[in-house]
C-alpha positions as CSV (number, residue, x, y, z in Angstrom):
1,X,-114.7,78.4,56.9
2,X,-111.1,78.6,55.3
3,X,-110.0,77.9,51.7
4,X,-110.4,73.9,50.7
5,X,-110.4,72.1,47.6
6,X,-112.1,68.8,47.0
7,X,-111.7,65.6,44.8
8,X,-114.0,63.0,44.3
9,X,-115.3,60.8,41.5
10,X,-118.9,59.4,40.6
11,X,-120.4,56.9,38.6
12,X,-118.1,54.1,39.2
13,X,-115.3,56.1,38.9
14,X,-116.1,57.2,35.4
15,X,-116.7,61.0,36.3
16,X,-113.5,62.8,37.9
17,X,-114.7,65.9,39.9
18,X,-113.2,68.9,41.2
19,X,-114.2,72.0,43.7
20,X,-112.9,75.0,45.5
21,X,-113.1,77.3,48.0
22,X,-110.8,80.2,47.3
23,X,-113.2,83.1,49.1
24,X,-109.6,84.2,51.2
25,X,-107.1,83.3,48.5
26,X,-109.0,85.7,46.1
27,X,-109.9,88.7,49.0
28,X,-106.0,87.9,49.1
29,X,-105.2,88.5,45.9
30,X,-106.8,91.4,45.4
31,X,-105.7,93.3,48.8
32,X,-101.8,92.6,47.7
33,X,-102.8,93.8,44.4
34,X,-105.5,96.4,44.5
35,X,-107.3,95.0,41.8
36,X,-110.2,96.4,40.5
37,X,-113.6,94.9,40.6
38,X,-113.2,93.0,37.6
39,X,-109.4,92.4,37.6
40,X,-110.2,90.9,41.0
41,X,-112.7,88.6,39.6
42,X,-110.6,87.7,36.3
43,X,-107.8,86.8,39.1
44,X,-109.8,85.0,40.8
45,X,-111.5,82.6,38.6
46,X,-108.4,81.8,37.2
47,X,-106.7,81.2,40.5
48,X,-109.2,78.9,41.5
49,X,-109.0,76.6,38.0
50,X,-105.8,76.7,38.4
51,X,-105.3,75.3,41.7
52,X,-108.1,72.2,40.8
53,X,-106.0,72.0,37.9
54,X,-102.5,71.6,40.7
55,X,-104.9,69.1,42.5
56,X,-104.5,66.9,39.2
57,X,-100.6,66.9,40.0
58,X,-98.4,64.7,42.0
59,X,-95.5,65.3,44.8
60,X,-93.9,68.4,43.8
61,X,-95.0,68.9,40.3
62,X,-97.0,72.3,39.3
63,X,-97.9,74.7,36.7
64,X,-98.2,77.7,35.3
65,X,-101.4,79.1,33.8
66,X,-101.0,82.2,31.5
67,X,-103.9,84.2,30.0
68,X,-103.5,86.5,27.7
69,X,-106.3,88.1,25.1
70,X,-105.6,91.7,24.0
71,X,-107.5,93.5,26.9
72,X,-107.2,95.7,28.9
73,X,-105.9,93.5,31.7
74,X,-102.8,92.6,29.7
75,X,-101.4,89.3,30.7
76,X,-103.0,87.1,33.7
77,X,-100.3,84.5,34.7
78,X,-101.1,81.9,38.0
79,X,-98.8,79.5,39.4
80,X,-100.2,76.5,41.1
81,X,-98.7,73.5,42.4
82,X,-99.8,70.1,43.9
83,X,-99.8,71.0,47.3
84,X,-102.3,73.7,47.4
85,X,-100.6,76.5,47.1
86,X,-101.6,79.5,44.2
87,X,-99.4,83.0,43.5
88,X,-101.0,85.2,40.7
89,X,-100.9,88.9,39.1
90,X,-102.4,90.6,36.4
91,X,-100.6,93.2,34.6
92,X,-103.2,96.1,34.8
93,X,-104.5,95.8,38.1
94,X,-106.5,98.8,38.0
95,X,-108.7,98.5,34.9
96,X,-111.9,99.6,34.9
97,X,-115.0,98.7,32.8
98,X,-118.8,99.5,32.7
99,X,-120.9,96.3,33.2
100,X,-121.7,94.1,30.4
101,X,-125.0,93.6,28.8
102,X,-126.4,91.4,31.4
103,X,-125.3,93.8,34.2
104,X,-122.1,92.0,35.6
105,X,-118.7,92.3,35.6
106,X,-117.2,92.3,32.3
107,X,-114.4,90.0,32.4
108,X,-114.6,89.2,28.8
109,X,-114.0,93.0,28.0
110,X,-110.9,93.3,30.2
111,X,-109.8,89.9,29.3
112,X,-110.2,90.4,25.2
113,X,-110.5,87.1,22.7
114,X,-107.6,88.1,20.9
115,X,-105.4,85.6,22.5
116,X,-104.6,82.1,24.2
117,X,-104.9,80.3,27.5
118,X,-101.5,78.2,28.1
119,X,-100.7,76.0,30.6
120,X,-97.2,75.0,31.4
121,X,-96.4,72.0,33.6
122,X,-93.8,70.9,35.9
123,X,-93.3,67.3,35.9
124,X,-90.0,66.7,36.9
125,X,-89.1,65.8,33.6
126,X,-86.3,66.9,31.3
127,X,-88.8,69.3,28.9
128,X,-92.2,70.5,30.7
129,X,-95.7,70.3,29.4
130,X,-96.8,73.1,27.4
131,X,-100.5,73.2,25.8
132,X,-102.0,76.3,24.8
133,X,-105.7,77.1,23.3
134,X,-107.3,80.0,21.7
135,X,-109.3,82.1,24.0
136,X,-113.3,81.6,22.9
137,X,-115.2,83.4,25.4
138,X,-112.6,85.6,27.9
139,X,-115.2,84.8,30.1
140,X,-112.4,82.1,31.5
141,X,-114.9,79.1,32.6
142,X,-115.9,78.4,29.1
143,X,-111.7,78.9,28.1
144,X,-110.3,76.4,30.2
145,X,-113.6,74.3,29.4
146,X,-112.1,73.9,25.7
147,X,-108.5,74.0,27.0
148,X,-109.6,70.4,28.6
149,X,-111.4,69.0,25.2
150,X,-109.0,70.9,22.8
151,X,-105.5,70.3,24.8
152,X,-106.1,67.1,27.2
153,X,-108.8,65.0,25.2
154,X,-110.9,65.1,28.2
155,X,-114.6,66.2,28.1
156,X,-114.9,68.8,31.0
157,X,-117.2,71.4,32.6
158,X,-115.8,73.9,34.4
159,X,-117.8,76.8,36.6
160,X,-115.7,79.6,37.7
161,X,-117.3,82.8,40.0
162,X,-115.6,86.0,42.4
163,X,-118.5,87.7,43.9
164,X,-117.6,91.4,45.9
165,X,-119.6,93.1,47.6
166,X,-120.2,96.5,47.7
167,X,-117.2,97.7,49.5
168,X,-115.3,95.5,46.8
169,X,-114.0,93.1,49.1
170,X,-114.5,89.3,48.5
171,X,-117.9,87.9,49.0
172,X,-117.8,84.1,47.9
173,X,-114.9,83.0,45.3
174,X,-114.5,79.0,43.7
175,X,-115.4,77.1,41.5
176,X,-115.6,73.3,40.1
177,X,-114.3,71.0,37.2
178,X,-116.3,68.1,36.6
179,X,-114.6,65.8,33.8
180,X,-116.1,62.9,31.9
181,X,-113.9,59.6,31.3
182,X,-114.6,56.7,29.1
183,X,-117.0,54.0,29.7
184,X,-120.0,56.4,30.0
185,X,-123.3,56.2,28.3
186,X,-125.5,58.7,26.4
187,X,-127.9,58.2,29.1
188,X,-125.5,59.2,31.5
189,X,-123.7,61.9,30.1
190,X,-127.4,63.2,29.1
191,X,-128.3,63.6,32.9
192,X,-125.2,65.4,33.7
193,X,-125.5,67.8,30.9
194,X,-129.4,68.5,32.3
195,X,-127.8,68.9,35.6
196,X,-125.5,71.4,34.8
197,X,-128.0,73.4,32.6
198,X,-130.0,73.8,36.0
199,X,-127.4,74.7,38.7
200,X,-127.1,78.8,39.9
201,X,-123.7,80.2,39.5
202,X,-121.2,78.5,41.6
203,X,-121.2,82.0,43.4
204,X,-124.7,82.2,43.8
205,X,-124.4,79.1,45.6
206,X,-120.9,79.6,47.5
207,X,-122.7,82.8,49.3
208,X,-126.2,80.9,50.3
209,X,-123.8,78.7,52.4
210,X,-123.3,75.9,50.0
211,X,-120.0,73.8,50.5
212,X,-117.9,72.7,47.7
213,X,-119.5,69.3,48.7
214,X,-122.7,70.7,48.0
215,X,-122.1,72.0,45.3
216,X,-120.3,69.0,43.7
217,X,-123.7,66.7,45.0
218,X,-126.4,69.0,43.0
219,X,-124.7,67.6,39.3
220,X,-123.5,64.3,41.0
221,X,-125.5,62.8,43.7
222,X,-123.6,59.7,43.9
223,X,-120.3,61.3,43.9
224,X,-117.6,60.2,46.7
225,X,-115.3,62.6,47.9
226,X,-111.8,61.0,47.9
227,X,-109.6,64.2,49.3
228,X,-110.2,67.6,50.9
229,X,-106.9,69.7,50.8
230,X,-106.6,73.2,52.7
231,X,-105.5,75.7,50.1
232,X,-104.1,78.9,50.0
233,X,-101.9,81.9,49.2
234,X,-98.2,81.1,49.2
235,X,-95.5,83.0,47.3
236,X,-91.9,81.7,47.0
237,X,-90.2,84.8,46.6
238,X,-87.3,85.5,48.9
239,X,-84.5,88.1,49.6
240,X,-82.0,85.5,48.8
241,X,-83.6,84.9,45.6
242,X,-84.2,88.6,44.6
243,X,-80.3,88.6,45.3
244,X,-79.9,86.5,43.2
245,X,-81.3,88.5,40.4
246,X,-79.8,91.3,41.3
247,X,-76.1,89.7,41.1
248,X,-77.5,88.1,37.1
249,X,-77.3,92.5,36.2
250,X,-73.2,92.2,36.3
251,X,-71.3,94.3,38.4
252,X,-71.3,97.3,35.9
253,X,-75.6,97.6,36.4
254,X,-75.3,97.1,40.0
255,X,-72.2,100.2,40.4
256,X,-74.3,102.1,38.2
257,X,-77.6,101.7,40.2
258,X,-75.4,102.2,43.7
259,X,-73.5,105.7,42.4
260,X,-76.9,107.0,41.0
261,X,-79.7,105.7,43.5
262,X,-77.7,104.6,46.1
263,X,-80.1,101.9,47.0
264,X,-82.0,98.9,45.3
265,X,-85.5,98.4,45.3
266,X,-87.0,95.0,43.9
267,X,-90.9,94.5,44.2
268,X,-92.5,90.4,43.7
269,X,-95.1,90.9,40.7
270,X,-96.8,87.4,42.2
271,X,-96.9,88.9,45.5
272,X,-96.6,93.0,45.6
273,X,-93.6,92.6,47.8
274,X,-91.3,94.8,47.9
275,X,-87.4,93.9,49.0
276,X,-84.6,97.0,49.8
277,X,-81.0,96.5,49.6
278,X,-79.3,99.4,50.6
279,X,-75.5,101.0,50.3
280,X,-74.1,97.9,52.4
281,X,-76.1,95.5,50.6
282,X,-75.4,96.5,47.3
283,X,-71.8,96.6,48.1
284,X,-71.4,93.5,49.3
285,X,-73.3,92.2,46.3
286,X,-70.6,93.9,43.5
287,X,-68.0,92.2,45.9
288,X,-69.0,89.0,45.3
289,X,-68.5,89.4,41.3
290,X,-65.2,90.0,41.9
């Protein structure tokens, strides 16, 4: 089954609800990366809310979710978009913790609280979007949970999970946003609440064979599923742009970099790519500055 995302509402349209497969995007993410166990799972989750958070967006808009909490991990910055498509990186890859109390992965500890979640957005307007929250667990799930109610006004739950196996690659990776809009009772919102008290980890559920559909049914049986979007990996990076980067150094940089290395190496920090311009290219870059 590949990477999908689903979007549905319930209740007469007064629940908006969200869910994602991201089992390959995140096995992705951490071969391009080597991430650790834990970095791979702090990656992960945050990949996956932010590409239900894309799913939110129109046409070409998108966003840009950065997480950063005094840990170990340093900075954890994801770009989504509208379509589908997610790039991330963490700054310290390779970090490396003991489990937690309860015997998991300890996200929070390589994460830190020391910090904020902020969420940039595209819109195609003149300024873009910026909200930003204090970090209240690092466990991610509960952070973009109060990023909803704190930054958007919206009442959210949000579930989050990267389950590895033993070899460390990717077992079951996703998640789902479930989002309560006006008009509901305390009834209502009661039943939900009880609902999501009794559901397993979303990864629990992802590797029994659960579907995001599945998954979105055992809080909302009534829900109606209005979209399912493939998603997936997609960086934008490009020789041309990298060039482009290269040429903003001056020609001074660049003569200095061809007389001592002889060659130019640039490497993607969304994708681990690495691009090579050699004596010709580098040349023919100082030319065109004249």
């Amino acid at each position: 089954m590949g990477d999908y995302l689903i979007r549905g509402t319930a209740l007469d349209g007064r629940v908006r609800a969200l869910a994602v497969l991201t089992t390959g995007i995140t096995e992705e993410l951490r071969r391009r990366h080597d991430t650790s166990p834990v970095a791979t799972a702090a990656l992960g989750r945050a990949a996956a809310a932010a590409l239900m958070m894309g799913a939110m967006l129109k046409g070409k808009e998108k966003l840009t979710v950065q997480i950063q909490g005094g840990g170990p991990i340093g900075k954890i910055v994801v770009d989504a978009n509208a379509a589908g498509d997610v790039r991330g990186y963490v700054d310290n890859p390779y970090v490396d913790l003991p489990p937690n109390a309860a015997g998991k992965l300890d996200v929070a500890g390589a994460v830190g609280t020391e910090g904020s979640l902020s969420v940039t957005k595209d819109l195609g307007l003149k300024e873009p979007y910026r909200g930003s929250v204090p970090l209240i667990s690092g466990e991610l799930a509960e952070d973009f949970t109060y990023y909803f109610a704190s930054s958007e006004q919206t009442p959210s739950a949000v579930a989050l999970g990267v389950l590895a196996d033993r070899d460390v690659f990717v077992r079951a990776s996703g998640g789902f946003i479930i989002q309560l809009l006006p008009g509901l009772s305390d009834a209502e919102i009661g039943e939900i609440e009880a609902q999501l008290a009794a559901i397993p980890p979303v990864t629990a559920l992802l590797d029994s064979g659960k579907t995001p559909e599945d998954i979105l049914r055992r809080v909302l049986p009534d829900v109606q599923v209005l979209e399912r979007m493939d998603v997936r990996f997609h960086c934008t990076c490009t020789k041309e742009r990298i060039e482009q980067a290269l040429l903003s150094l001056g020609k001074e940089e660049l003569q200095a970099i061809l007389d001592e290395e002889g060659f130019a190496e640039a490497l993607c920090h969304y994708c681990n790519e690495a691009y090579r311009f050699d004596e010709a290219d580098l040349r023919r870059i100082i030319a065109q500055l004249g």
